[in-house]
N, C-alpha and C positions, 0 to 999 in steps of 0.2 A: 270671563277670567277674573272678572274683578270682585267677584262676589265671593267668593273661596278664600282670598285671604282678609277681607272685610270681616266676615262671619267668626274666623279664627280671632282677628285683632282683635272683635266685642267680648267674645268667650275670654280670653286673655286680659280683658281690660274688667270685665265683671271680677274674673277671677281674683286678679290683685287686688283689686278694690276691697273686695270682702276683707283677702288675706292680709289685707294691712289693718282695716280695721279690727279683727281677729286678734291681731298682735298683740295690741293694745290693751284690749280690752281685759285680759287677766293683771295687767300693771298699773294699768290707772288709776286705781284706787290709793294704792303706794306712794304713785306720783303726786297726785292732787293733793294727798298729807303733808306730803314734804315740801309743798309748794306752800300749803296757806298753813301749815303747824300745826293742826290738827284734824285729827278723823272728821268730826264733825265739820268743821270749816271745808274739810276737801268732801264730803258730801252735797254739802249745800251749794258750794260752789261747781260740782260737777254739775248737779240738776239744772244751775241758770246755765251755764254751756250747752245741756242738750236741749234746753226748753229755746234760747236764741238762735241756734242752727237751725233749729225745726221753725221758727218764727221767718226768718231770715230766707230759709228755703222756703216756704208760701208765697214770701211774697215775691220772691224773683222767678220761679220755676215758669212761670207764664211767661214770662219775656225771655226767659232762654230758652224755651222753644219756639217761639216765635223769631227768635234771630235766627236759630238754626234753620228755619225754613224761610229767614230771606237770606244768611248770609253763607248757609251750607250748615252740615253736621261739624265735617270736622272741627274748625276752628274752637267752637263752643265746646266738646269735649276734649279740647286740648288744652284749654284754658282750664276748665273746671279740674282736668288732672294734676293740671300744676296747682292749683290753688289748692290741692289737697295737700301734695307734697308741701308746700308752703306750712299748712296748718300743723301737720307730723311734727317739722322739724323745731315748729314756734315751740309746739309741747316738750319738745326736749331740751330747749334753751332758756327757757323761763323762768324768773327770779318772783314773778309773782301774777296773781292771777288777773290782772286785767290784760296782760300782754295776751296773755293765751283767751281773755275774753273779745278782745278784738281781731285773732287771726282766727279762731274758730267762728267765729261769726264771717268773716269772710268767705270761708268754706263753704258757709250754707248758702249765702249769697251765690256762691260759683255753682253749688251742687248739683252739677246737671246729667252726670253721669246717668243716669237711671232713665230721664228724660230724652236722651239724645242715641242712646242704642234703643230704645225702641222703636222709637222714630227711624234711627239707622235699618234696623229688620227690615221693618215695613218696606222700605226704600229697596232693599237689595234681595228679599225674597219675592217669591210667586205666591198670591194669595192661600193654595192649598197647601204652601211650604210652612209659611208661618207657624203653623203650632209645634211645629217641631223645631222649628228656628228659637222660639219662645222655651218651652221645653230644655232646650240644651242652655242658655241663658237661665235657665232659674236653675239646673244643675250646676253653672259653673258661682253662682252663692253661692250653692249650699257649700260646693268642696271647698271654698276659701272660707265660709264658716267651721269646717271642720280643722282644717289644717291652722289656720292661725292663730288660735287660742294655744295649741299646744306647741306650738314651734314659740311663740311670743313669751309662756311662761318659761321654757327654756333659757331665752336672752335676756328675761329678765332678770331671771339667777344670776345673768352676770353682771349685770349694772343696771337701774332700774329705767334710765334714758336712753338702754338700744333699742329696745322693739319701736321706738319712737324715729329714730334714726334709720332702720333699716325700712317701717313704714314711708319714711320721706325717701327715700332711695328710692324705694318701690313705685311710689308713684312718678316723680321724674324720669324712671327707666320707661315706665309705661308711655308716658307722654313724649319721649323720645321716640321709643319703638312707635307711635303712629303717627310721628311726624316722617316719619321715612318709611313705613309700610302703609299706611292706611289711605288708602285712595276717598277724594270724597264723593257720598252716592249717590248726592243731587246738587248741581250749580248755586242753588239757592235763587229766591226770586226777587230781584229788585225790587219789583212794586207791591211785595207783601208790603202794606202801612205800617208804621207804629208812631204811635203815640201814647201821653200818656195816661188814656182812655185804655188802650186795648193792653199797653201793659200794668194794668192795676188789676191784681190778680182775683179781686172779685168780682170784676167786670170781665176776664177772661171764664172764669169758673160759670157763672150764670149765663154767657152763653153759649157753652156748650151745655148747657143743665137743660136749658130751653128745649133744646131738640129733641124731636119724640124721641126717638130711640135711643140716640146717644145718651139724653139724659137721664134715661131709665139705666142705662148701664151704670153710670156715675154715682146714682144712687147707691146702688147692690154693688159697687167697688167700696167705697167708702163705707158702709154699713160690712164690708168685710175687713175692711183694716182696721175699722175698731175693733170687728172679731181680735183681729190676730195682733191689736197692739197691749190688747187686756191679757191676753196667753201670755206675749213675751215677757208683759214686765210684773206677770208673777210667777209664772211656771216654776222658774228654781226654786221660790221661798217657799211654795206650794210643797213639792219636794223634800225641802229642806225640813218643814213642820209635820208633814203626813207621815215620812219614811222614815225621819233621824238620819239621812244620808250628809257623809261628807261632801265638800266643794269636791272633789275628784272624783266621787259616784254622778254625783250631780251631774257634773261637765263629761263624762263619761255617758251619760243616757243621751245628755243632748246633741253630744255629738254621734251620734249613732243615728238618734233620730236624723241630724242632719245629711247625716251621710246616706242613710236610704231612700230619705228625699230625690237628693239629687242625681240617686243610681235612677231610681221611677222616672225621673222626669227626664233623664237621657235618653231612658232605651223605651220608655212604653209610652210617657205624655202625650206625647204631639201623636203616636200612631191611635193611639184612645180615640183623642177628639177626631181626627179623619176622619175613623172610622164611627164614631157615633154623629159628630156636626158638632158648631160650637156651646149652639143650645144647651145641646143635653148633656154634652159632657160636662158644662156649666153648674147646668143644674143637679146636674149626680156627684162633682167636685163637694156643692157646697152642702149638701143632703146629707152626705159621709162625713163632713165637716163637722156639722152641727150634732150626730150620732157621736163622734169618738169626744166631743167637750161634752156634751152632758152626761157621756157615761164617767168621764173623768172626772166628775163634782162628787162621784160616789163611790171611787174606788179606794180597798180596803187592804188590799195587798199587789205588791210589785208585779204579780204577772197579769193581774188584769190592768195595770198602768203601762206592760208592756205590749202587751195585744192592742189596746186602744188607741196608742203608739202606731200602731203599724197601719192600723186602720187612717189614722189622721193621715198619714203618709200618702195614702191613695186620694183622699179629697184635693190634693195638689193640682190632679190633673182641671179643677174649676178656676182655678188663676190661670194658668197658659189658656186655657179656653174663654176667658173673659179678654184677656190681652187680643188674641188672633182677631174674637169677634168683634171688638173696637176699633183693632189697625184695619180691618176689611168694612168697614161702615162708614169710612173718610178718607176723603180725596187727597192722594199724592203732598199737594201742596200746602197741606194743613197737619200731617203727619207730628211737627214737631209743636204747634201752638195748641192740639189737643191732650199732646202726652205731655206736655208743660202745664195747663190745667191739671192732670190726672195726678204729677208727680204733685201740686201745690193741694189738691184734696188728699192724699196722705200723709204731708206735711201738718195738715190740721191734726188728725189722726194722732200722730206722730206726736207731735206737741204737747193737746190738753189729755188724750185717755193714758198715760203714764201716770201723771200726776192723779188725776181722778180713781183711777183704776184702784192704785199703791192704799189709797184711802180708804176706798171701798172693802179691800185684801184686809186693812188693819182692823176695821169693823167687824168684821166677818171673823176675826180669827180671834177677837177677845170673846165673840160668844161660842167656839169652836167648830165653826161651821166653812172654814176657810174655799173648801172645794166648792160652796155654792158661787162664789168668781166667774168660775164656768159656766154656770147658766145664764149668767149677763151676757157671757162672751157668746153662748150659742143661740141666746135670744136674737141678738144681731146679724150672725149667719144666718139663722132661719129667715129676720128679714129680707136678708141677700138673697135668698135663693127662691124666696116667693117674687122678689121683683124678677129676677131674672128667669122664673117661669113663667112670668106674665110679661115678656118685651118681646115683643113680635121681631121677627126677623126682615129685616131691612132690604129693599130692593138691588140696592147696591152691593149688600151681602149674597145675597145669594148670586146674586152676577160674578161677584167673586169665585162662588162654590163652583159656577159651574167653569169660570174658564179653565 
């Protein structure tokens, strides 16, 4: 009985997460202007904001999984929800930008959200449930990437500080609702250690990198986040230079894309990978991956950018299937100290290929070749999906498949 509203609370807590993020994200640029006085000032000062969250989240994400699996889940996601709501409301109270440099840094520090439902899953599903548990979880992003870009430009028409305000609501409401619904799904273990050996998060990352298998996965995760953090942080301007499309065509394609993401991965994901294993639906996720970016370095009108589109959509099903095959490769007890490694190797990710990528995009698009982006980005899927053709299936895994 306790897993049914568990399951709801994470879908619900992803959800908002996104949808406050979402919110945001069409006003900040206004906001940061009017914070530091000009355009450029609030560029430059956005970039060190997401560059220290993402710094800030590496280096704590290993020790907030690891307290979650000595001290439980919940706590650690209740905390990390507040400390977002904290960071919302800093942004909407702010007279200048060190204020909002120090609670957004907080943020990343707490950011365990991501780290601690997964580990949640694992905890409250049956190993054949999994991919479908995962599945509805990366459906309930996408809808709050759909929905909160256009609800948040809404509020911002009205004041450029409410999407900020009603994000900090949002998350406090959430951190409320599972401090009175959300059951926790493991005691936590006392004598998990810590110190501060095992919480120095490249001393966590190396050893779980070490292990045959596991670390062959870690590899082809991270060589896929670079994939997909070089997409995100050009896709629009891509867009923008290729089509002549306005911001509302633009955010209009991407949200559509995100929107049938997250229909695929409700209703088909998790039954895909069942039905193929996590292998292969792994390796078919990121094969279809690497097909829809390099046809995208070549396209020359809007409908083969929307076919390609639909195609990428289907490679999804290689994330939920690289998730299930990791939560099923590691023991109960360590749930939270490996998806805390996992969330701090896309925190790298995260970090330096924005910056690099953005450089790479400006290069590329003085000699008018901007689409070749993509080929970096599917050089690295292809990486990904050769290691992940080549990781043998773990003992423990398949004890999984079969109970």
């Amino acid at each position: 009985m306790r897993r049914a509203p568990a399951l709801w609370f994470l879908l619900v807590t992803v959800f908002v997460d996104m949808l406050g993020l979402g919110l945001v994200v069409p006003i900040l640029p206004r906001l940061m202007e009017s914070i530091t006085g000009s355009a450029v000032g609030g560029v430059r000062w956005s970039g060190l904001l997401g560059s220290l969250f993402g710094l800030l989240q590496f280096l704590a994400a290993p020790l907030l999984g690891r307290l979650s699996d000595r001290y439980g889940r919940r706590p650690v996601l209740l905390v990390s929800l507040a400390c977002l709501g904290v960071d919302w409301l800093a942004h909407a109270a702010a007279t200048g930008p060190w204020t909002l440099l120090v609670f957004h840094g907080l943020a990343g520090a707490c950011a365990g959200t991501v780290t601690v439902v997964n580990a949640y899953i694992a905890d409250v599903t049956a190993p054949d449930q999994r991919a479908r548990a995962y599945g509805l979880i990366g459906a309930a992003f996408g809808a709050g990437f759909v929905a909160g870009p256009t609800i948040g430009g809404l509020l911002g028409a009205v004041h450029v500080t409410l999407p900020f305000h009603v994000a900090g609501g949002l998350a406090f409401a959430n951190a409320a609702y599972g401090w009175f619904v959300l059951p926790e799904s493991r005691p936590g273990d006392r004598k998990t250690p810590l110190s501060l050996r095992l919480a120095n998060p490249f001393t966590a990352i190396r050893t779980v990198a070490r292990r045959p298998v596991l670390g062959r996965l870690v590899q082809a995760r991270f060589c896929a986040d670079v994939d997909r953090m070089i997409f995100q942080a050009t896709w629009a301007y891509f867009l923008t230079y290729r089509f002549g499309w306005q911001t509302a065509h633009v955010g209009a394609v991407m949200a559509a894309g995100a929107l049938a993401g997250a229909i695929f991965q409700a209703r088909a994901a998790g039954r895909l990978v069942e039905r193929l294993g996590e292998k292969r639906a792994a390796v078919l996720g990121g094969a279809i991956g690497v097909v829809s970016l390099a046809g995208t370095a070549f396209v020359t009108a809007p409908w083969m950018l929307y076919l390609l589109q639909g195609v990428g959509v289907l490679g999804a099903v290689g994330g939920v299937a690289v998730q299930s095959w990791i939560s099923r490769g590691i023991g109960d007890a360590e749930q939270g100290t490996v998806q805390g490694a996992l969330t701090g190797v896309g925190a790298i990710a995260e970090t330096v290929v924005p910056v690099l990528a953005g450089a790479a995009f400006g290069g590329l698009l003085a000699y008018g070749r901007p689409g070749l982006i993509f080929i970096g980005a599917a050089v690295f899927g292809l990486i990904s999906t050769v290691l992940l053709a080549r990781t043998p299936v773990s003992d423990q895994t398949r004890a999984g498949a079969q109970a």
